[in-house]
PADOSE-845232 format. One record per residue (C-alpha): x, y, z negated; residue number from 1. Coordinates in steps of 0.001 Angstrom, whole numbers, plus 500000, padded with zeros to 6 digits. Layout:
((X Y Z) NUM),
...
//
This chain:
((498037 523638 505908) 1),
((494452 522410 507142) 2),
((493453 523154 510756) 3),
((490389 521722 512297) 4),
((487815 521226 515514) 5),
((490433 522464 517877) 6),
((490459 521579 521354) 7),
((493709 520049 523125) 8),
((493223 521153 527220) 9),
((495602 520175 530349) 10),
((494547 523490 532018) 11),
((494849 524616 535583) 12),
((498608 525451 536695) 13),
((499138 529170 536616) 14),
((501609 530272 539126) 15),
((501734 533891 538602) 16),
((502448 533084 534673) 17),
((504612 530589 535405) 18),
((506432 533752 537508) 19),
((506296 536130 534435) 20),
((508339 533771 531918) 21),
((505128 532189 530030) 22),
((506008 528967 528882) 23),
((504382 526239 530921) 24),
((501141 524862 528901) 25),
((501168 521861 527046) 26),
((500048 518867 529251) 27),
((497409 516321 528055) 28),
((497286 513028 529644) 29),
((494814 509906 528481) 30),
((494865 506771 530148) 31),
((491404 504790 530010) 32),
((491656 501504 529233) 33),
((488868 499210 530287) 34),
((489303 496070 527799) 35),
((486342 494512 526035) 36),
((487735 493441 523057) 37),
((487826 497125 522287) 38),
((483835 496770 522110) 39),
((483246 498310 518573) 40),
((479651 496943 518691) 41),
((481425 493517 518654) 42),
((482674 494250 515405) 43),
((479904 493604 512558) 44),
((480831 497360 511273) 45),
((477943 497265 508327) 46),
((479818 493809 506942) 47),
((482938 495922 507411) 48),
((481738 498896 505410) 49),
((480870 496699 502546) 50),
((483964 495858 502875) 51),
((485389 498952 502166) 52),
((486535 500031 505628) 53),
((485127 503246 505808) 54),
((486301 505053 509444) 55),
((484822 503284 512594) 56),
((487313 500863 513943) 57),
((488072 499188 517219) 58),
((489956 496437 517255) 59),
((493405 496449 519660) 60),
((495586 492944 519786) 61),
((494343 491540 516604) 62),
((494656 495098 514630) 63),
((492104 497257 513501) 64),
((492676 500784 514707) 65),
((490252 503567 513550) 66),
((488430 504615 516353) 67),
((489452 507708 518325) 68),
((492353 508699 516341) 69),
((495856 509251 517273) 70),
((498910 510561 515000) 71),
((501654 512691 516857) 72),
((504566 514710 515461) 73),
((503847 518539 515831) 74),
((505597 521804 515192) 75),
((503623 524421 513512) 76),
((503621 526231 516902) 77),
((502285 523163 519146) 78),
((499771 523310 516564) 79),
((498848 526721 517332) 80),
((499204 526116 521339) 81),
((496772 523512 521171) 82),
((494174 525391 518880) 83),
((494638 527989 521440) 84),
((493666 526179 524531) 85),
((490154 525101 525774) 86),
((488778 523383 529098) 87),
((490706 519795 529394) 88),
((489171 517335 531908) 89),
((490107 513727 533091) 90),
((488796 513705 536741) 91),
((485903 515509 536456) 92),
((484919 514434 532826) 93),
((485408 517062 529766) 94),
((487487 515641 527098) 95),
((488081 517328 523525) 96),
((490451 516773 520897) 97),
((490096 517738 517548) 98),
((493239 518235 514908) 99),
((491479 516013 511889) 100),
((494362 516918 509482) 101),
((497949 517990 509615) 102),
((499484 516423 506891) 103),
((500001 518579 503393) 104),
((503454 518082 503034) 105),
((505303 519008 506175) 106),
((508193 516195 507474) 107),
((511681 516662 506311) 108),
((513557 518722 508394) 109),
((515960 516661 509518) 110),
((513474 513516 510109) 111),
((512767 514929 514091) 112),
((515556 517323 514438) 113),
((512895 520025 513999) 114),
((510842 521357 511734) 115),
((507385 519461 511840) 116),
((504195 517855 510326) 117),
((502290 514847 510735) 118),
((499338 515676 512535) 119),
((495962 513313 512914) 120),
((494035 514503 516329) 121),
((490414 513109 516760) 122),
((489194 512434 520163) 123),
((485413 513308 521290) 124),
((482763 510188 522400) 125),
((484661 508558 525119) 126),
((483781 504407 525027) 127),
((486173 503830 527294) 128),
((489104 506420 526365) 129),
((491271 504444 523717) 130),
((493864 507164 522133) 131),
((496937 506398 524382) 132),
((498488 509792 525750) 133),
((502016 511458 526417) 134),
((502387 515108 525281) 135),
((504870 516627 527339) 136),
((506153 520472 527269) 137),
((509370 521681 530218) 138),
((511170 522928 526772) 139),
((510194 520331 524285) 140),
((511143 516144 524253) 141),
((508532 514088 524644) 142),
((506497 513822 521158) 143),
((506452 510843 518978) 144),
((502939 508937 518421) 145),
((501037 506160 517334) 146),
((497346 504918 517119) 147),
((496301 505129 513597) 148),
((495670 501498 512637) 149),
((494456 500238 509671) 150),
((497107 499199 506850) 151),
((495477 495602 504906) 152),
((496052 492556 503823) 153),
((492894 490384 503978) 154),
((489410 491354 503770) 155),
((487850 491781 500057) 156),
((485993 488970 500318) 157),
((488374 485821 500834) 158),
((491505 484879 498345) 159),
((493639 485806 497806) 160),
((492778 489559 497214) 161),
((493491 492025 494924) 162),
((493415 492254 491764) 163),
((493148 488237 492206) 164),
((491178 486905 489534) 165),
((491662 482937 488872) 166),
((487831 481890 490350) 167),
((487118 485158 492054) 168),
((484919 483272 495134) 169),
((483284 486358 497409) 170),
((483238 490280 496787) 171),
((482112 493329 498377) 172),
((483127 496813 497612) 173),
((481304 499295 494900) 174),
((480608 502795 495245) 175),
((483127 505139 494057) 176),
((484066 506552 490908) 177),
((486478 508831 491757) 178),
((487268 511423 489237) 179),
((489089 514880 489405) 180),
((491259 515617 486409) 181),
((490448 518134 484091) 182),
((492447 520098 481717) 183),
((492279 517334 478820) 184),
((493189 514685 481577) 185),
((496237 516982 482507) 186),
((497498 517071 479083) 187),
((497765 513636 478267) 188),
((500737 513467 480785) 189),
((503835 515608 481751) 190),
((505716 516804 483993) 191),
((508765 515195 484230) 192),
((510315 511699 482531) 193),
((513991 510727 483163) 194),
((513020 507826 485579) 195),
((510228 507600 487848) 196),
((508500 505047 489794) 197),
((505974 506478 492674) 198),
((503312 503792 493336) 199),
((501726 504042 496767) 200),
((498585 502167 495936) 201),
((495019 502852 495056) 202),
((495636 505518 492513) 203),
((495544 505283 488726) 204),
((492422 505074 486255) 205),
((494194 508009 484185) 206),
((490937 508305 482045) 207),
((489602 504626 481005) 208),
((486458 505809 479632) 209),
((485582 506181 483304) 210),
((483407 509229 482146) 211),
((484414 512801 483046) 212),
((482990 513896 479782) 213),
((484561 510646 477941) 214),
((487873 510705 477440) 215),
((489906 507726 476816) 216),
((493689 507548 477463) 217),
((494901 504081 475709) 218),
((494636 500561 476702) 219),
((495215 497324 474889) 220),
((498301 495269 476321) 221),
((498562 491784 476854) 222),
((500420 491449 473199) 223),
((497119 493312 471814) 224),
((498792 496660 471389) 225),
((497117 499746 471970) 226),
((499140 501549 474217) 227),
((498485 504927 477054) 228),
((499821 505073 480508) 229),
((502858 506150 480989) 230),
((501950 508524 484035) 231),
((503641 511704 485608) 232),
((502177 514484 487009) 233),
((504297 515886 489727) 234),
((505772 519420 490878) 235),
((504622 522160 492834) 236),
((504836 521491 496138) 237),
((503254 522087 499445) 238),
((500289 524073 498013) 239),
((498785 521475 496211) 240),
((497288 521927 492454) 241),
((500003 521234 490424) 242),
((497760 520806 487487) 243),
((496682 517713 488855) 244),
((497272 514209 488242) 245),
((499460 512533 491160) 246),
((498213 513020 495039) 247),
((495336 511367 497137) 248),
((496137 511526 500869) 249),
((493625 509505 501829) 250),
((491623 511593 504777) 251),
((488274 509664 504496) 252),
((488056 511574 501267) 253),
((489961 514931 501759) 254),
((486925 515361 504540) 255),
((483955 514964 502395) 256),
((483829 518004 500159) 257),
((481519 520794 501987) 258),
((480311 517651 504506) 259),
((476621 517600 505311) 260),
((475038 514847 503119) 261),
((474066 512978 506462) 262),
((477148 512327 507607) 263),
((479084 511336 504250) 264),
((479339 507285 503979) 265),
((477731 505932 501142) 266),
((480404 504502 499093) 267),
((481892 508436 498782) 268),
((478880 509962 497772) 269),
((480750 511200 494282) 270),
((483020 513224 496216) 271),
((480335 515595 497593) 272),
((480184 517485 494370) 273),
((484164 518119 494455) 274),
((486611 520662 496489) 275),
((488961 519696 498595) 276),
((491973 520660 496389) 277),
((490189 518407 493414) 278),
((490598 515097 495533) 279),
((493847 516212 496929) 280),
((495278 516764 493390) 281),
((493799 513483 491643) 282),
((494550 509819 492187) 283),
((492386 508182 490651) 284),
((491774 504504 491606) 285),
((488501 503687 492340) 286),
((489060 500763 494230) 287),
((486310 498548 492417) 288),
((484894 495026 494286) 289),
((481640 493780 493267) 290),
((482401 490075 492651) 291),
((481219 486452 492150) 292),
((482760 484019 489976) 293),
((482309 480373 489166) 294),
((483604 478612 485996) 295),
((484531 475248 485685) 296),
((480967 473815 484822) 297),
((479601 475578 488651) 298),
((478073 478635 486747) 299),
((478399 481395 488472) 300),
((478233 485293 487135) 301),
((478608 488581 489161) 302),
((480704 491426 487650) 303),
((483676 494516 488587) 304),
((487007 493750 489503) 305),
((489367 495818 491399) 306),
((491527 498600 490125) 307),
((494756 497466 491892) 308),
((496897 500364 491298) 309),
((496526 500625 487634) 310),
((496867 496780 487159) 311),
((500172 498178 489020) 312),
((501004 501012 486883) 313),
((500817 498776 483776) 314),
((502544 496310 484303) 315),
((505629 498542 485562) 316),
((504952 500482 482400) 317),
((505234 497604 480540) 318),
((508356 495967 482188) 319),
((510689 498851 482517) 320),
((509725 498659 478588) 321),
((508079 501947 478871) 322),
((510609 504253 480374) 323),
((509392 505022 483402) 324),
((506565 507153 484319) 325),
((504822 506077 487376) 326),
((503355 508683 489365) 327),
((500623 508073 491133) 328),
((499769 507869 495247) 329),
((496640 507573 496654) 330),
((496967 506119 500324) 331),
((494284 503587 499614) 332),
((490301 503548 499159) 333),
((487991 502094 496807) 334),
((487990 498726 499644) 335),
((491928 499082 499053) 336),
((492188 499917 502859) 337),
((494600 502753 504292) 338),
((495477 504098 507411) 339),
((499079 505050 508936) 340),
((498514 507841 508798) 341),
((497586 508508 504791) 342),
((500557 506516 504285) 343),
((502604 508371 506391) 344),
((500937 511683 504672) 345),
((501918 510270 501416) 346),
((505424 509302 501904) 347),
((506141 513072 502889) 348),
((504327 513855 499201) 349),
((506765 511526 497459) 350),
((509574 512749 499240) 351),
((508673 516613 498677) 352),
((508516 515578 495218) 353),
((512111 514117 494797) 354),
((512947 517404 496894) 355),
((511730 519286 494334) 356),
((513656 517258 491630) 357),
((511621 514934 490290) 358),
((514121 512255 489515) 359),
((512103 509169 491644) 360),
((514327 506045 491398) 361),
((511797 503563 492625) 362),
((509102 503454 495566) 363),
((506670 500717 494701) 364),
((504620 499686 498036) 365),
((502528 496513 497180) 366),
((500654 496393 500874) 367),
((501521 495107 504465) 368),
((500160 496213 507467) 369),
((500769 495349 511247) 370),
((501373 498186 513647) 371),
((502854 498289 517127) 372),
((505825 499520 518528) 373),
((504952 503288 518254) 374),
((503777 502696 514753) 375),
((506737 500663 514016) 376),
((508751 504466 515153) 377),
((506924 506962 512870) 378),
((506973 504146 510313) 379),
((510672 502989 509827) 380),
((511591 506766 510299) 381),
((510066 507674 507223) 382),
((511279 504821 505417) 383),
((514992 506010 506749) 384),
((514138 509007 504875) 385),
((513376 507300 501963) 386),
((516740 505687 502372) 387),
((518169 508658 502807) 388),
((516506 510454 499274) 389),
((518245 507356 497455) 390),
((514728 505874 496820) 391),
((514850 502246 496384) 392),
((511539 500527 497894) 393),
((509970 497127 495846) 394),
((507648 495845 499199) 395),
((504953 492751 498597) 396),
((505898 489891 500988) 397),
((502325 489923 501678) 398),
((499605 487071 500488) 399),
((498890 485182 503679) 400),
((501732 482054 503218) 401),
((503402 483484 506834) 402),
((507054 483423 507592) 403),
((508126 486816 507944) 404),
((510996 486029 510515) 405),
((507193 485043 512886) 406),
((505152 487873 511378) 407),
((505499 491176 511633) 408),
((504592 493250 508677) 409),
((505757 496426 507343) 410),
((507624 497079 505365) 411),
((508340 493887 504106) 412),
((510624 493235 507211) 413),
((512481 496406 506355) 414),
((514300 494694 503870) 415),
((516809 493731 506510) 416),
((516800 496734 508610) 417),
((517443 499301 505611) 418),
((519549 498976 502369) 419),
((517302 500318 500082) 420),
((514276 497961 500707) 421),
((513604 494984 498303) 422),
((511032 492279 499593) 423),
((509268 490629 496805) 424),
((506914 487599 496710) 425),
((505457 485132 494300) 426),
((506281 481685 493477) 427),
((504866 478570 491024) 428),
((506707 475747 490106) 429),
((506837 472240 491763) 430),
((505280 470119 489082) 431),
((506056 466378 489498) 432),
((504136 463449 486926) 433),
((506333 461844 484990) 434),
((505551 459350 481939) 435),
((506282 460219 478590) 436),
((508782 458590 476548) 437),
((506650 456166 474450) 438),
((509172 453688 473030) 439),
((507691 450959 475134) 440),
((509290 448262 478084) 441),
((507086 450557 480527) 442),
((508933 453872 479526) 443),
((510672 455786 481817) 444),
((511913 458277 479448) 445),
((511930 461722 481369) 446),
((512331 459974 485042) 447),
((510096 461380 488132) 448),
((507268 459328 488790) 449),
((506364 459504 492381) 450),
((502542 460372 492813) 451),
((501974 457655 495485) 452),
((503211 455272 492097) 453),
((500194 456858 490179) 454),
((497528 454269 491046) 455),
((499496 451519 490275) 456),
((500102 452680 486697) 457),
((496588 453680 486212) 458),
((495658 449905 487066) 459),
((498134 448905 484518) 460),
((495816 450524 482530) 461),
((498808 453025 481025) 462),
((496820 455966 479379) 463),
((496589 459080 480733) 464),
((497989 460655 477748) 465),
((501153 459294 478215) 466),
((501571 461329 481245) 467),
((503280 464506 481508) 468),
((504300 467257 483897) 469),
((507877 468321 485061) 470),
((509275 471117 486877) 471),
((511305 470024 489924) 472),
((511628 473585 491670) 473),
((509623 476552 492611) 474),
((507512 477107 495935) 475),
((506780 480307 497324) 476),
((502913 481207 497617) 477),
((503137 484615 499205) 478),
((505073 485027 502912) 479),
((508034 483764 502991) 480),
((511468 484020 505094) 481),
((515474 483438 503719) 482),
((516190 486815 505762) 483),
((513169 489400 504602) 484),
((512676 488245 501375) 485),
((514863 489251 498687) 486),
((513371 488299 495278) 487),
((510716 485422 494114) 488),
((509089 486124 491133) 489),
((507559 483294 488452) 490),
((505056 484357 485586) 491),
((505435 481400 483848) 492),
((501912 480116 484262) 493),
((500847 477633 486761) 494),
((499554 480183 488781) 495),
((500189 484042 489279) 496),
((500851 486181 486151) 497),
((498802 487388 482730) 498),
((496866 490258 483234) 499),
((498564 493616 481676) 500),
((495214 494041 480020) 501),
((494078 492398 477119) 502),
((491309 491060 478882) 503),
((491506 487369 479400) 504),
((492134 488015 483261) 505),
((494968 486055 485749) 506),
((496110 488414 488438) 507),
((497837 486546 491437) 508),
((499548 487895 494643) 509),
((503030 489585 495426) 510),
((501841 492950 494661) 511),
((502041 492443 491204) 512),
((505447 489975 491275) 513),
((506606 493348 493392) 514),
((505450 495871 490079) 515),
((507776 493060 487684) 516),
((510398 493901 489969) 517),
((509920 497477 490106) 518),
((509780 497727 486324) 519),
((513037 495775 486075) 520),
((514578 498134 488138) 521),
((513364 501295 486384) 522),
((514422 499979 483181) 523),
((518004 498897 484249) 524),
((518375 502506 486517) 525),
((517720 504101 483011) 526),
((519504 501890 480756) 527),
((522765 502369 483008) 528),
((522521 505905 483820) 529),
((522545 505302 487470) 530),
((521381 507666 489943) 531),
((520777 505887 493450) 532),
((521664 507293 496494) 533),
((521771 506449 499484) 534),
((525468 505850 499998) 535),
((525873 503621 496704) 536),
((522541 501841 497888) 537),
((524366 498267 499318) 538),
((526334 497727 495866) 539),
((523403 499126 494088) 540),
((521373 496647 495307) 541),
((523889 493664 495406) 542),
((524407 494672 491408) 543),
((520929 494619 490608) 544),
((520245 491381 491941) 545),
((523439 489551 490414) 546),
((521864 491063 486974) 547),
((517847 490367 487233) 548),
((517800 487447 489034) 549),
((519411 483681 489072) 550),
((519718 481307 491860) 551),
((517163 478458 492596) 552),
((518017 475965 495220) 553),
((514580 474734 495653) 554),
((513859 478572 497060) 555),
((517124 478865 499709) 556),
((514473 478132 502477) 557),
((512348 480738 501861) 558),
((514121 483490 499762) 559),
((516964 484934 500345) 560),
((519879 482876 498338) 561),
((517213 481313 496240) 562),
((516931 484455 494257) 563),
((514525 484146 491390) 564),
((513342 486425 488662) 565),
((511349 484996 485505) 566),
((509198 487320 483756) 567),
((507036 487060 480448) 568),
((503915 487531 482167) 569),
//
């Protein structure tokens, strides 16, 4: 359902209605806030676009919140009372309120009590209006809502971001490539696989010749085997073309096709040639960053990176030893930016889609995002849901080296709220010099040398080849916390993990130690037979990690129980 340019009023009292039975209107009420650090002009918004954060945004306690937006929860008839209304003032100022989108898949029914979608309303030019307001109806409870902030980790351009290569140094955002599937696309991939893994990312590059007229379906892996994706399409659901290839919520995009050229940003010019039911039925990831590297010798060369969501999808293609089909989300742009409310949009897809039987074991969500206490509502409600599907979520710690028990972020925090949640973050070992056994009166066999000991050896004029490195533990590079974070994962490199491509690359970060994990668990779900649900999730999850993982003292600090995974990376 798509409704749009309607007008939400707080009309004149009727008595004589009131008197016949009608039901009282629905009331609007906005509350201007006069605060100048909600000065968008302050905000360098062309750096920001090149950035890949396409609505307007305002900035609101440190968060960026696209500008004018609000998400409530709506019946299908408040929908139609507001469409049906006109004439809302604050004092003697007009104010109008469009419905942007109402989200495809409608929430589950027994998320609010009631049946209802997820609606995103758009208010009109107001500089001083910021989207706070209480819905109210006499025969309705007040109506859950949230601003519609902006879910990211860090900006493009500063490490670590993703896909992290090892001397990525500055990047802005390319234009997009997005493609629509066609009927060759479609048949490459089916239906249905006995395990699934839905990644809520930036989509999937389903055809790598990145040509709609080119068609290339297999990769080389990291052990220089040509290999395809291992993808799934999904079921019919919610009106959406089922001959697709996965689900794009984001509404940046969903809004271009039959948009006047003028208005379209840039970056989405491909999508202008495209209906609306192509981008909604086709997640492709064209999340591409125009970067800068430097070598070793201080030569620097520019080239493409980017494509988080299918360095995503490989690597839990590749882990769960090619079992599970991933199928695909988009909630995220080519800048990998998303909003609550495409997220929230796209957590009703995946949860239509188990619904409809699509046997989805594993949620992968490698993002965190900071939201306030309304978001945190609508948010953790649909993660309950989740819970409640038997869905087990792998969440990314996040990059930024914060505790978690000090920082806020969703839904890596969920971890100890809800029992299907499983925090994830990366770790490298704790290398310590030591000096090689060399037979001499100076040996110290395999013994720790203490670095502040290093210049005395060097002016004993010991070689440097008679040096060597030891591990003596593991330290956490993502966020950390003993009570959110449930797994650290080690690639067995000095730092991050191998590309799933054969292409010479280093990824780094916790979204892609959260896709190891969310292979592992695909795999082992398969290999057991094991359904989850919701009430076997505790032992589930106390099972799983007394099989993946091992215990690390060095990591009791920072990770739950010291719980570490090592993967072949």
């Amino acid at each position: 359902m798509e409704l749009r340019n309607f007008k939400i009023v707080k009309p004149v009292s009727n008595v004589a209605d009131e008197r016949k039975g009608d039901l009282e209107p629905l009331r609007w009420t906005i509350t201007p806030i006069r605060n100048p650090e909600l000065d968008c002009e302050r905000l360098d918004l062309e750096r920001l676009e090149k950035r890949g954060v396409i609505p307007p945004v305002i900035k609101i306690g440190g968060r960026l919140v696209v500008k004018r937006q609000k998400i409530a929860i709506l019946s299908e008839e408040e929908i139609k009372t507001i469409g049906n209304n006109s004439g809302s003032r604050i004092g003697k100022r007009p104010v109008n309120v469009q419905v942007v989108r109402v989200s495809d898949c409608p929430n589950p029914a027994d998320e609010y009590g009631r049946p209802t979608f997820t609606v995103l309303l758009s208010f009109d030019e107001n500089a001083e209006v910021v989207a706070r307001n209480t819905f109210t109806q006499t025969n309705l409870a007040p109506i859950t809502q949230s601003n519609n902030f902006l879910l990211s980790g860090t900006l493009p351009g500063s490490k670590p971001s993703p896909p992290i290569q090892e001397d990525l140094i500055s990047a802005t955002v390319a234009d997009s490539d997005f493609q629509s599937s066609d009927r060759v696309d479609r048949a490459q991939y089916p239906e249905d696989a006995q395990a699934v893994v839905a990644v809520v990312d930036s989509g999937v590059k389903f055809d790598l010749a990145n040509e709609p007229s080119q068609h290339l379906y297999a990769y080389t892996d990291r052990q220089n085997q040509s290999v395809p994706l291992q993808l799934v399409r999904g079921r019919a659901a919610c009106g959406l073309n089922t001959e697709g290839i996965g689900y794009c919520g984001v509404t940046a995009y969903l809004g271009v096709p039959g948009s006047p050229p003028a208005t379209v940003p840039p970056l989405l010019n491909v999508l202008t040639s495209l209906s609306r039911q192509q981008v909604a039925s086709s997640a492709f990831d064209d999340h591409r960053l125009r970067t800068i590297y430097e070598d070793s010798a201080g030569k620097r060369s520019d080239g493409i990176g980017g494509r988080h969501g299918t360095y995503l999808t490989a690597i839990i293609n590749q882990e769960s030893g090619r079992v599970a089909g991933v199928l695909p989300v988009k909630a995220f742009n080519c800048g990998g930016y998303g909003t609550l409310f495409d997220v929230l949009s796209c957590l009703n897809y995946v949860l239509e889609q188990k619904r409809q039987g699509l046997p989805i074991y594993v949620l992968n969500a490698s993002w965190v995002g900071s939201v306030d206490d309304e978001g945190k509502s609508l948010l953790i409600s649909k993660f309950k849901q989740l819970e409640k599907a038997g869905i087990i979520v792998v969440a990314a710690a996040g990059n930024e080296g914060k505790d978690l028990g000090r920082n806020e972020l969703f839904p890596a925090r969920y971890s100890a709220l809800l029992s299907n949640v499983i925090t994830v973050t990366s770790v490298e070992p704790i290398l310590k010099p030591v000096l090689r056994n060399t037979g001499s009166k100076n040996s110290t066999g395999n013994g720790s040398i203490h670095e502040d000991e290093l210049p005395l050896l060097e002016y004993a004029a010991i070689p440097k080849s008679q040096f060597g490195l030891s591990v003596r533990g593991f330290k956490v590079v993502g966020n950390f916390s003993s009570t959110f974070v449930s797994i650290g994962v080690y690639g067995r490199r000095w730092s991050g993990f191998n590309s799933p491509f054969n292409d010479g690359q280093s990824v780094r970060g916790t979204s892609f130690a959260a896709a190891f994990v969310s292979g592992r668990i695909a795999a082992y779900l398969h290999d057991k037979g094991i359904v989850p649900t919701a009430g076997t999730m505790t032992q589930l999850k106390s099972e799983l990690f007394a099989t993946l993982t091992i215990t690390e003292n060095s990591l009791r600090q920072t990770v739950q129980e010291g719980r570490l995974l090592v993967v072949n990376s």
